[in-house]
C-alpha positions as CSV (number, residue, x, y, z in Angstrom):
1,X,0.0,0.0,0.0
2,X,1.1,3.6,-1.0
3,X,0.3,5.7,1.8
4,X,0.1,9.5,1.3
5,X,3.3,10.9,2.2
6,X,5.2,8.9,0.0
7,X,4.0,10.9,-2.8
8,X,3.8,13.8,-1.1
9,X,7.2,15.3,-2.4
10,X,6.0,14.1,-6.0
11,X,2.5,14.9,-6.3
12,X,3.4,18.5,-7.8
13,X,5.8,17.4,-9.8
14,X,3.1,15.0,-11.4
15,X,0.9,17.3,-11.8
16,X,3.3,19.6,-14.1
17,X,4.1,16.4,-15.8
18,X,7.5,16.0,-14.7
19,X,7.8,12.6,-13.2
20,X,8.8,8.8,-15.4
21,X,6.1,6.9,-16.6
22,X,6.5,4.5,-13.2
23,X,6.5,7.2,-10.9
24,X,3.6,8.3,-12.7
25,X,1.5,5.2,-12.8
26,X,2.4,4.6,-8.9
27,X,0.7,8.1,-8.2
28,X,-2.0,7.3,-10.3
29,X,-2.8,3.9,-8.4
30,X,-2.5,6.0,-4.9
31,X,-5.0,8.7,-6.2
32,X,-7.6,6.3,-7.2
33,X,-7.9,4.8,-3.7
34,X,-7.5,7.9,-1.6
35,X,-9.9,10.7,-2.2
36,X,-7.9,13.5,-0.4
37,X,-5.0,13.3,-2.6
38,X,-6.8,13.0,-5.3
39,X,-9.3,16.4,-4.9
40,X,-5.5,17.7,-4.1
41,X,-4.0,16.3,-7.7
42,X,-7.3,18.2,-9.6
43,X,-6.9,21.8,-7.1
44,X,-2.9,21.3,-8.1
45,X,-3.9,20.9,-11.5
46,X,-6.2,23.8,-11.8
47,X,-3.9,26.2,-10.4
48,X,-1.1,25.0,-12.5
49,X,-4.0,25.5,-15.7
50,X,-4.1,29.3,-14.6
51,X,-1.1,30.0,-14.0
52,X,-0.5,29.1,-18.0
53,X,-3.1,31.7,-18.7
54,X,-2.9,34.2,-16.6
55,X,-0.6,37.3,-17.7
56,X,1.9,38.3,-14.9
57,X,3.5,41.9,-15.1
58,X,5.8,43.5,-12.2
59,X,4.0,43.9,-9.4
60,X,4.7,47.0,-6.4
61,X,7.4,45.7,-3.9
62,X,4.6,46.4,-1.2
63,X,2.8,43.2,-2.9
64,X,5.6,40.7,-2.8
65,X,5.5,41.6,1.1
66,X,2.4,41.4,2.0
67,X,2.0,38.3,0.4
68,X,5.2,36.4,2.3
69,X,3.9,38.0,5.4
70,X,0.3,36.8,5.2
71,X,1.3,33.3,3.8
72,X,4.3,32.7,6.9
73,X,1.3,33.6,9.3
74,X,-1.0,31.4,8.3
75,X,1.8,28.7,8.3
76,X,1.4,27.7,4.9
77,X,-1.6,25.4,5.2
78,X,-3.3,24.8,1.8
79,X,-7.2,26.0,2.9
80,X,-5.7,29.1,4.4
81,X,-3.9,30.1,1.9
82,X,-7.0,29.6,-0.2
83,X,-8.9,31.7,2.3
84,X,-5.9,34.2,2.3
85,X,-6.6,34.5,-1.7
86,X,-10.6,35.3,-1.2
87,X,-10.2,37.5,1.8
88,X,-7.8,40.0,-0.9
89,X,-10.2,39.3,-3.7
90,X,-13.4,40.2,-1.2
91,X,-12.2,43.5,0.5
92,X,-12.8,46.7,-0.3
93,X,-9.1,47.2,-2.1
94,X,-10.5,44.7,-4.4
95,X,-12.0,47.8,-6.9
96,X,-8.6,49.5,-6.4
97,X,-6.5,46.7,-7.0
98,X,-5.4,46.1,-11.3
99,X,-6.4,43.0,-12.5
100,X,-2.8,42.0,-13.5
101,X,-1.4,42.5,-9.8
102,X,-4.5,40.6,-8.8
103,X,-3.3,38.1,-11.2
104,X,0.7,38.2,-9.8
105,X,-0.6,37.9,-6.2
106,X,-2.4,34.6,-7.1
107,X,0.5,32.8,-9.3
108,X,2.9,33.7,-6.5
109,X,0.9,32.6,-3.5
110,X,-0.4,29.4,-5.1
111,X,3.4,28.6,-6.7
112,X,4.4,29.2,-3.1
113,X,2.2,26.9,-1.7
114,X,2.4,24.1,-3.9
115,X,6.2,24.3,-3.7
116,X,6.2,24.4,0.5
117,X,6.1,20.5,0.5
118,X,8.8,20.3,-0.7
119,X,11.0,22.8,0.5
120,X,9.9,25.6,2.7
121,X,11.5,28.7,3.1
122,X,10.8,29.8,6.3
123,X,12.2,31.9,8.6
124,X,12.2,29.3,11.4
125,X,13.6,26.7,9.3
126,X,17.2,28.3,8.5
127,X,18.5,27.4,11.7
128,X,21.9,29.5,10.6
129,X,21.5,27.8,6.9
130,X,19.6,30.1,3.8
131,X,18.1,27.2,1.6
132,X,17.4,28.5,-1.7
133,X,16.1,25.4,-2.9
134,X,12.6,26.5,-2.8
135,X,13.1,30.1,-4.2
136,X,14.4,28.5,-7.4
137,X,11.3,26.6,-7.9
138,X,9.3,30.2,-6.4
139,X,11.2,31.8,-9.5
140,X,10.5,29.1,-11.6
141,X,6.8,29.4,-11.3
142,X,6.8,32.8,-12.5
143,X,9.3,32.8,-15.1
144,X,7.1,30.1,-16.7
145,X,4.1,32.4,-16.6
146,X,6.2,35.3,-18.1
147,X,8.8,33.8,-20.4
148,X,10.7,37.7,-20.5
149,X,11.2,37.8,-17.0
150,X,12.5,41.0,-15.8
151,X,11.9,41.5,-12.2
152,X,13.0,38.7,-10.0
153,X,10.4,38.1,-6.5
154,X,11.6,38.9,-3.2
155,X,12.8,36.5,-1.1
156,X,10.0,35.6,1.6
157,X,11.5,36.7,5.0
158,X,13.5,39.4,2.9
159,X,12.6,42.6,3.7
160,X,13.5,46.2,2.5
161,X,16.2,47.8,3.0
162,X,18.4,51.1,3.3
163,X,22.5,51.3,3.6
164,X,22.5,52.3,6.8
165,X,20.1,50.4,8.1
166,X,21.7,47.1,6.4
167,X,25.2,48.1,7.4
168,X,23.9,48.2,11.5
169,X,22.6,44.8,11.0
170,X,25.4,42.6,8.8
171,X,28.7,41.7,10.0
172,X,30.6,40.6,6.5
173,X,31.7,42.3,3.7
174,X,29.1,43.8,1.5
175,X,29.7,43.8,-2.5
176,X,27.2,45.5,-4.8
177,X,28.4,47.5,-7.6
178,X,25.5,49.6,-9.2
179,X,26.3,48.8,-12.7
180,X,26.9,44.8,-13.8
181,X,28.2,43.9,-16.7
182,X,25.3,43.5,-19.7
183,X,23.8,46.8,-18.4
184,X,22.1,45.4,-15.1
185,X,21.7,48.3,-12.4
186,X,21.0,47.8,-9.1
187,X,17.4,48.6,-8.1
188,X,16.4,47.4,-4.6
189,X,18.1,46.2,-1.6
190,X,16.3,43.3,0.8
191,X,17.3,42.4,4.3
192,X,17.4,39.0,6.3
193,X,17.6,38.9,9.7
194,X,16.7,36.0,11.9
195,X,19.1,34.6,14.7
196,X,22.3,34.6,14.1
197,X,21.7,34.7,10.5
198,X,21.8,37.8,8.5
199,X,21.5,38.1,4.5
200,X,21.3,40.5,1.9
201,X,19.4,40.3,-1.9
202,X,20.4,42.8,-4.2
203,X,17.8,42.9,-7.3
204,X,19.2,43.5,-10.8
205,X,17.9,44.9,-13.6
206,X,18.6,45.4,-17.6
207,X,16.3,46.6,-20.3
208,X,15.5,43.1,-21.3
209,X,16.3,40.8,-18.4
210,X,17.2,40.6,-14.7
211,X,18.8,38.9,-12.0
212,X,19.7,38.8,-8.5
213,X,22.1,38.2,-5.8
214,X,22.5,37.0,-2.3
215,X,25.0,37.5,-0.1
216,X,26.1,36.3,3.6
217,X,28.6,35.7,5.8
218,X,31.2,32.6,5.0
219,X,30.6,31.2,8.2
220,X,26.9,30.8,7.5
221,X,25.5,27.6,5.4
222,X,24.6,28.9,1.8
223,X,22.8,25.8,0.6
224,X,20.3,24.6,-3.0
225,X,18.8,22.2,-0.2
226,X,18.1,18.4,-2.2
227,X,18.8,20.2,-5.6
228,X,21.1,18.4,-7.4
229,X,23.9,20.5,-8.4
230,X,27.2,20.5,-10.2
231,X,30.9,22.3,-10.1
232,X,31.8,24.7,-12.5
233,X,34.8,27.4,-12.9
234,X,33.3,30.9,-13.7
235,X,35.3,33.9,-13.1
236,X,38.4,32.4,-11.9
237,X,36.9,31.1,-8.7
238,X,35.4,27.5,-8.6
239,X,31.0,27.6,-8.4
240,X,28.3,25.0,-7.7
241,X,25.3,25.4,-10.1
242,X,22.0,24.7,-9.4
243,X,18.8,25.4,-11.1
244,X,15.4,24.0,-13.1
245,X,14.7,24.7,-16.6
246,X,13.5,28.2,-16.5
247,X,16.7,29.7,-13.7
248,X,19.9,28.7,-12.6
249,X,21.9,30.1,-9.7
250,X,25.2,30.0,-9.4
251,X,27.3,29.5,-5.8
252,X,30.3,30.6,-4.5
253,X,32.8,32.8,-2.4
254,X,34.8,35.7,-2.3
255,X,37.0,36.5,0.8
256,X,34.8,36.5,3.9
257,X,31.7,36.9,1.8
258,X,29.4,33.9,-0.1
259,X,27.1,34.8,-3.0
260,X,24.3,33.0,-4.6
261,X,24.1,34.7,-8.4
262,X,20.5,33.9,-9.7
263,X,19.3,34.3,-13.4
264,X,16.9,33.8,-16.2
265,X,19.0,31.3,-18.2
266,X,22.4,29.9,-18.1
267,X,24.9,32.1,-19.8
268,X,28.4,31.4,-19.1
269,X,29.9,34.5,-20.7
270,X,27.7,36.7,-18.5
271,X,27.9,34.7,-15.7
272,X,32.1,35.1,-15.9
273,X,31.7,38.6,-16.3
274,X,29.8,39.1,-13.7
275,X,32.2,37.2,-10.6
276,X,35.3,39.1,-11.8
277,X,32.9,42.6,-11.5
278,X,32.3,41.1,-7.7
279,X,35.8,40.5,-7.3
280,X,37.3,43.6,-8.7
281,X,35.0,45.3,-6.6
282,X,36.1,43.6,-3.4
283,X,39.0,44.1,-4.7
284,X,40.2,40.2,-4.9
285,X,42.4,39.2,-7.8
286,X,40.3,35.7,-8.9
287,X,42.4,33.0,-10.2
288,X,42.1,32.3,-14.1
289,X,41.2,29.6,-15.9
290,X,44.0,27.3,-17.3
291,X,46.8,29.5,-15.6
292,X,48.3,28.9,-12.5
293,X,46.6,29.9,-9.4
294,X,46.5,33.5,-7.4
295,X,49.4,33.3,-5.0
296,X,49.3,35.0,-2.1
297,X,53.2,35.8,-1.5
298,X,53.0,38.8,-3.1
299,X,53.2,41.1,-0.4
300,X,55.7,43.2,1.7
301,X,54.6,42.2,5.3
302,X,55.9,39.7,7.4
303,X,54.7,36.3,7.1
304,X,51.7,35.0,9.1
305,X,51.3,31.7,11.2
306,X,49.2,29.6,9.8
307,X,45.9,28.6,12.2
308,X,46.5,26.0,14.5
309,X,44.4,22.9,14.3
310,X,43.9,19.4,15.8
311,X,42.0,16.9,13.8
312,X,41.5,13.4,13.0
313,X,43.1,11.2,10.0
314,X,40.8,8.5,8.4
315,X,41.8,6.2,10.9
316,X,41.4,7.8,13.9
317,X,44.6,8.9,14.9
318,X,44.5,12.4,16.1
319,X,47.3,14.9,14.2
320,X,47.9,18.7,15.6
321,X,49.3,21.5,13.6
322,X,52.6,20.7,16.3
323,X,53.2,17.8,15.2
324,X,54.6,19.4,11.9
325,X,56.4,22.0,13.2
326,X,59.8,22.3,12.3
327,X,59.4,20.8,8.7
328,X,58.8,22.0,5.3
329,X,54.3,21.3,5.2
330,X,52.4,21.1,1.6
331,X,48.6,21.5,3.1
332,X,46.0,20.6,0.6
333,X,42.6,21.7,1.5
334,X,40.0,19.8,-1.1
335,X,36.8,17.7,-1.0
336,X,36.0,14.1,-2.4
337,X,33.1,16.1,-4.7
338,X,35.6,18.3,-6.1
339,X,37.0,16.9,-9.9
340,X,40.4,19.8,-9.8
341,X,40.8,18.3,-6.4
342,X,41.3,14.9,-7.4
343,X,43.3,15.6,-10.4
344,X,45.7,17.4,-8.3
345,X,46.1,14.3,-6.2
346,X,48.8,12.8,-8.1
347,X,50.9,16.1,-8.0
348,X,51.1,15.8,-4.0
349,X,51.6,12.2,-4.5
350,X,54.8,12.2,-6.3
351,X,56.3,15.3,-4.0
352,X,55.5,13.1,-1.0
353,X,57.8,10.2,-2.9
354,X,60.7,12.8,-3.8
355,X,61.1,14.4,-0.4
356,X,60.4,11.5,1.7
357,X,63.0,11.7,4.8
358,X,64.0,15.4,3.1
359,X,62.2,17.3,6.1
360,X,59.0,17.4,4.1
361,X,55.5,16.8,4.9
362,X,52.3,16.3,2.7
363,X,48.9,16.8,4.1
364,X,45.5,16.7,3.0
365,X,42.7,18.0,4.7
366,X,39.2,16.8,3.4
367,X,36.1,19.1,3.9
368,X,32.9,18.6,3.4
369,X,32.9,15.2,2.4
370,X,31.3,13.3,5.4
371,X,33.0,11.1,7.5
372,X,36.1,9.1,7.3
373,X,33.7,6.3,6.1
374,X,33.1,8.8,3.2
375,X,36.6,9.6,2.4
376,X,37.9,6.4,2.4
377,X,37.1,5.4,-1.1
378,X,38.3,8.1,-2.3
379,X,41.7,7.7,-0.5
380,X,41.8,4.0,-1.7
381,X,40.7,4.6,-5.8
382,X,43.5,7.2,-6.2
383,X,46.0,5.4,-3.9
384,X,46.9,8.4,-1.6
385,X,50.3,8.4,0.1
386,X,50.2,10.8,2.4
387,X,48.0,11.2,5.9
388,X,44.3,12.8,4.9
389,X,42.9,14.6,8.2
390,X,39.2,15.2,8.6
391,X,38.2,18.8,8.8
392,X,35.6,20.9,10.2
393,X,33.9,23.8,9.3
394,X,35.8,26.3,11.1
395,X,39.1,25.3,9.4
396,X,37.5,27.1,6.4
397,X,36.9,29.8,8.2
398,X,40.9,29.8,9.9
399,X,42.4,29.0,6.6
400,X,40.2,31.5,4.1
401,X,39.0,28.6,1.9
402,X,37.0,30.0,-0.9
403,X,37.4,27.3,-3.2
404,X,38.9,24.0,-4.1
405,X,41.2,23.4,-4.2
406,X,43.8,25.5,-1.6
407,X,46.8,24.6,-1.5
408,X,49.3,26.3,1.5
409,X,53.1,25.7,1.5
410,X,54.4,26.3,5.1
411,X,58.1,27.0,6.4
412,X,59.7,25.4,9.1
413,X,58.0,27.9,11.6
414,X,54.8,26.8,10.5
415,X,54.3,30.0,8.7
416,X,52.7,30.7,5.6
417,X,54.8,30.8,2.5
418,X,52.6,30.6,-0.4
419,X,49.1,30.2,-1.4
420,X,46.9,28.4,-4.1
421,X,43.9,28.8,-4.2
422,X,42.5,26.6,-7.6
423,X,44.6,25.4,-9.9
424,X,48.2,24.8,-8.6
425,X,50.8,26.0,-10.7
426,X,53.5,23.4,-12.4
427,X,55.5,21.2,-10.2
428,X,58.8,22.0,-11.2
429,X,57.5,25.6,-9.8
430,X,56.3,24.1,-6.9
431,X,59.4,22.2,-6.1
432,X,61.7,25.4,-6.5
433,X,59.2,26.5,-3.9
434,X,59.8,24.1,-1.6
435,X,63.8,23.8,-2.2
436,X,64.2,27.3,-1.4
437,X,62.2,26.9,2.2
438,X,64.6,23.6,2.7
439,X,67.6,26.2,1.9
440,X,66.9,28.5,5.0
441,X,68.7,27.7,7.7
């Protein structure tokens, strides 16, 4: 027997006709035994019917809040929202209100609402993590009701902003120039504050499309929730993409800052563009694409320690950052997910063989990639030859990871010589590197 939450995560997605023949005819056989879910299949379906005919043009920002508002206090049951819709429809604003805002309120509130099963974006669910999983499939719905989108909704829980009253309330680095490449100006600012979580949405627009972007702190989670994503190297720094087939968003970090770039359609060019305008304006130097990777030696001032640490190798014997004191250290910072990361794995392999008994250490440190359960595969397929420690969080924090693969080289006083971040340059370069930090005395 099929009982109703087991197609409770697919029942919208049937309904739009996105679900294999199987999963389809599974569904089918539940709905014609239980009568609930099936008067909830033909209410999907008739929404889904008006949404397709239904014209939607930009609505006031005052809409898009009152409409997250009223749907987060009803708690996002289905009848209320229905009553939400008729109390609008039946008030006196009803003769002021256009028929096409009348029109945007309904697709967004009844996209939101089929989309909450699977998702939800709610204030109380973050917990110190901003899931955009669900305001992809929120910007889905109304990109597929107008196919020239050029205003992107507001974030529910988002609300508006000014500078100073976002600067009082955010403690990373803001970056929002007001021109983007391909003609996109700024045109509203949107504020998240809830715990210890604070984020920012920056709205986007040109003369034929728009976009927006999301920033937060690195040491919040930045996540696309169960979206299936994939890595991809934009800009010079290293991305995960996520998206449905009317937007894509596009992950990843600069300095102390993360950013989730959201748009219409995939376009790579702009996409590129776009990072190295973030970065320019931070004022980071990205690394490039087939080149070798931004090293951060160049500089006048005295060299820093690097962070201390004390973690775990995949078989549970614990390593500090003392124990390699006093040596030459190669510290590789990557994850199992991570395809430069694993190509870069026979580099550190071979300079483990050459300097072995030379005063020379090779590390790895894996992050984000489970447990040592996890890892372990991963250490066996590619026949690693040098200790792999289990990280944390916080080490990415400590060691200003802001992609992967990071690659530090550390003198003999455990302080920091150079920096890779991506791509690691050629290993003759790398072993001149290391020679001259074996020369000091």
């Amino acid at each position: 027997m099929t009982y109703c939450f087991h197609i409770n995560r697919s029942i919208v997605s049937y309904c739009e006709g996105k679900v294999s023949r199987k999963e389809s005819e599974r569904i089918e056989a539940h709905l014609d035994e239980c009568p609930r879910c099936r008067e909830r299949s033909m209410q999907i379906h008739q929404r889904i019917d008006l949404m397709r005919q239904l014209p939607l043009l930009d609505p006031a920002e005052e809409l898009w809040d009152a409409i997250a508002k009223d749907v987060f206090a009803n708690g996002w049951p289905e009848p209320a929202g229905e009553a939400f819709i008729k109390r609008r429809l039946s008030s006196g604003q009803r003769r002021f209100m256009r028929p096409a805002v009348i029109a945007a309120a309904l697709i967004v509130i009844v996209g939101a609402l089929a989309l909450i099963s699977r998702y939800g974006l709610a204030p109380d669910s973050h917990k110190g993590e901003l899931n955009l999983a669900d305001y992809l499939d929120l910007v889905g719905v109304v990109a597929a009701a107008q196919p020239s989108l050029k205003e992107f909704p507001v974030a529910p829980g988002f609300v508006e902003a000014s500078w100073p009253e976002a600067g009082a309330n955010i403690g990373f680095p803001v970056i929002a120039p007001e021109i983007l490449p391909g003609g996109y100006k700024l045109t509203s600012v949107r504020l998240y504050s809830f715990g210890g979580l604070r984020a920012l949405q920056f709205k986007y627009r040109s003369e034929q499309s728009a976009l927006c972007v999301f920033q937060l702190p690195s040491v919040s989670m930045l996540s696309f929730g169960e979206q299936p994503s994939e890595q991809c190297l934009l800009g010079g720094v290293y991305c995960r993409r996520a998206g449905n087939q009317n937007c894509v968003a596009y992950r990843f970090a600069l300095g102390e800052t993360q950013f989730a770039l959201v748009m219409r359609q995939t376009d790579p060019a702009v996409v590129d563009a776009v990072i190295q305008a973030f970065s320019a304006e931070a004022g980071l130097r990205p690394s490039v694409a087939g080149s070798a990777a931004t090293q951060s030696n160049k500089r006048k001032e005295p060299l820093q320690l690097a962070a201390e640490f004390r973690l775990l190798d995949i078989d549970g014997r614990q390593i500090s950052s003392a124990d390699l004191k006093g040596v030459v250290v190669v510290l590789g910072f990557w994850a199992t997910w991570s395809d430069p990361c694993l190509a870069e794995i026979p580099t550190f392999n071979r300079l483990r063989e050459k300097y072995a008994g030379r005063g020379v250490k090779v590390v790895g440190i894996a992050l984000q990639s489970g447990c040592a359960e996890d890892i372990k595969p991963y250490y066996d397929q590619n026949k690693i030859t040098y200790p792999i420690l289990i990280g944390e969080d916080k080490d990415i924090e400590k060691y200003g990871v802001t992609g992967f693969p990071t690659t530090y080289i550390l003198d003999k006083d455990f302080k920091v010589h150079r920096k890779f971040t991506g791509r690691l340059p050629e290993r003759d370069q790398l072993e001149r590197e290391i020679e001259s930090l074996l020369a000091d005395r």
